[in-house]
C-alpha positions in Angstrom: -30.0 63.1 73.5 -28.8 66.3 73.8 -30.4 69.3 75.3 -31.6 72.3 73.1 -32.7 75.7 74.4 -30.4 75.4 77.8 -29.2 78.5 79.2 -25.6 78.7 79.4 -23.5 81.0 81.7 -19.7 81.2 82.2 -17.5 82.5 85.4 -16.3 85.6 84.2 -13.6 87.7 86.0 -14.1 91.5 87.0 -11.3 94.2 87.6 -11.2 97.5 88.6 -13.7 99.6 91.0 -15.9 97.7 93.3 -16.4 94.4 92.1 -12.3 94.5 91.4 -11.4 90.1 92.0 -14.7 89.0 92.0 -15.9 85.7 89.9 -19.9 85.8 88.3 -22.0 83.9 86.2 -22.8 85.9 83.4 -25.2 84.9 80.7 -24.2 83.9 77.5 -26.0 85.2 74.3 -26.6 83.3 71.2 -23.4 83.9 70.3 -21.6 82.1 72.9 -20.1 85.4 74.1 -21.2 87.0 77.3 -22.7 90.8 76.7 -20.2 93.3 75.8 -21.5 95.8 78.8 -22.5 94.3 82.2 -24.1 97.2 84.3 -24.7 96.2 88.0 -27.4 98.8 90.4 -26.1 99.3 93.2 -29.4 100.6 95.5 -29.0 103.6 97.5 -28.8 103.8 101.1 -30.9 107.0 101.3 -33.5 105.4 99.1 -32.9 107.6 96.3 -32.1 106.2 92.7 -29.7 102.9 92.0 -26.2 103.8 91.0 -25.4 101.5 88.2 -21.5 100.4 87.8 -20.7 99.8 84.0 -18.1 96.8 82.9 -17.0 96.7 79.5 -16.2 92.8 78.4 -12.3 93.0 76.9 -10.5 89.8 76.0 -8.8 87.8 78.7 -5.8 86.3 76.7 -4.7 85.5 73.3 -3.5 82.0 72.3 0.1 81.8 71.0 -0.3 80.1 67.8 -3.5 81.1 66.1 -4.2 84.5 68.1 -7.9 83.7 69.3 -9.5 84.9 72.1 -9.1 82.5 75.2 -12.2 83.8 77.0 -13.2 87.4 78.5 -13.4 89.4 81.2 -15.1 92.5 82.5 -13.0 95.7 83.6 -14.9 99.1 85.1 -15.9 101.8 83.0 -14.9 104.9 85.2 -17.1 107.2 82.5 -20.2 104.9 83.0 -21.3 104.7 79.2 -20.1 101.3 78.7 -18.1 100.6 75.2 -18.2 104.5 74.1 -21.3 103.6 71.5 -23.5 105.8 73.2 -24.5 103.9 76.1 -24.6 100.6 74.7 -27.0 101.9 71.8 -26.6 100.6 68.1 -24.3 102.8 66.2 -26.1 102.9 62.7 -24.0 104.9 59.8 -27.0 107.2 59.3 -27.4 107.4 63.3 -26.1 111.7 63.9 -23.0 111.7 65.9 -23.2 111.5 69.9 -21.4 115.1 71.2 -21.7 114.1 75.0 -18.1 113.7 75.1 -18.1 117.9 76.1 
């Protein structure tokens, strides 16, 4: 019998800034696909507030013959927004344009 309602992760590479070569288990959604931002706090020494390191999920290779995606991987975000949607927020075509960009 199989098993419903199982949480499934997958080891997913990250590159770039500090987590550059590391493996993690990442959570898979509904979808099968892991999140398309990962944002890890990092606490601070000085007890002041976490500084949170944004990856954006890109795809990790393409198959030859039929051009799918053969799995993901994370790379850093350098402007900490994760995916340019306004922080990770829906971007609804009545939503007013984000001008953060300065």
């Amino acid at each position: 019998m199989a098993e419903t309602g199982a949480v499934k992760s997958q080891d997913t590479p990250f590159e770039g800034g500090p987590m550059d070569g590391r493996v993690l288990p990442v959570l898979l959604g509904m979808t099968g696909h892991p999140p398309k931002t990962y944002r890890i706090p990092v606490p601070d020494a000085a007890g002041g507030p976490p500084t949170v390191l944004v990856y954006r999920r890109v795809p990790r290779g393409q198959s030859k013959h039929l051009g799918l995606t053969q799995g993901w991987k994370y790379v850093y975000d350098e402007t900490g927004r994760g995916g340019g949607t306004g922080g990770g927020k829906p971007k609804w075509p009545w939503s007013k344009p984000d001008h953060t960009d300065g």
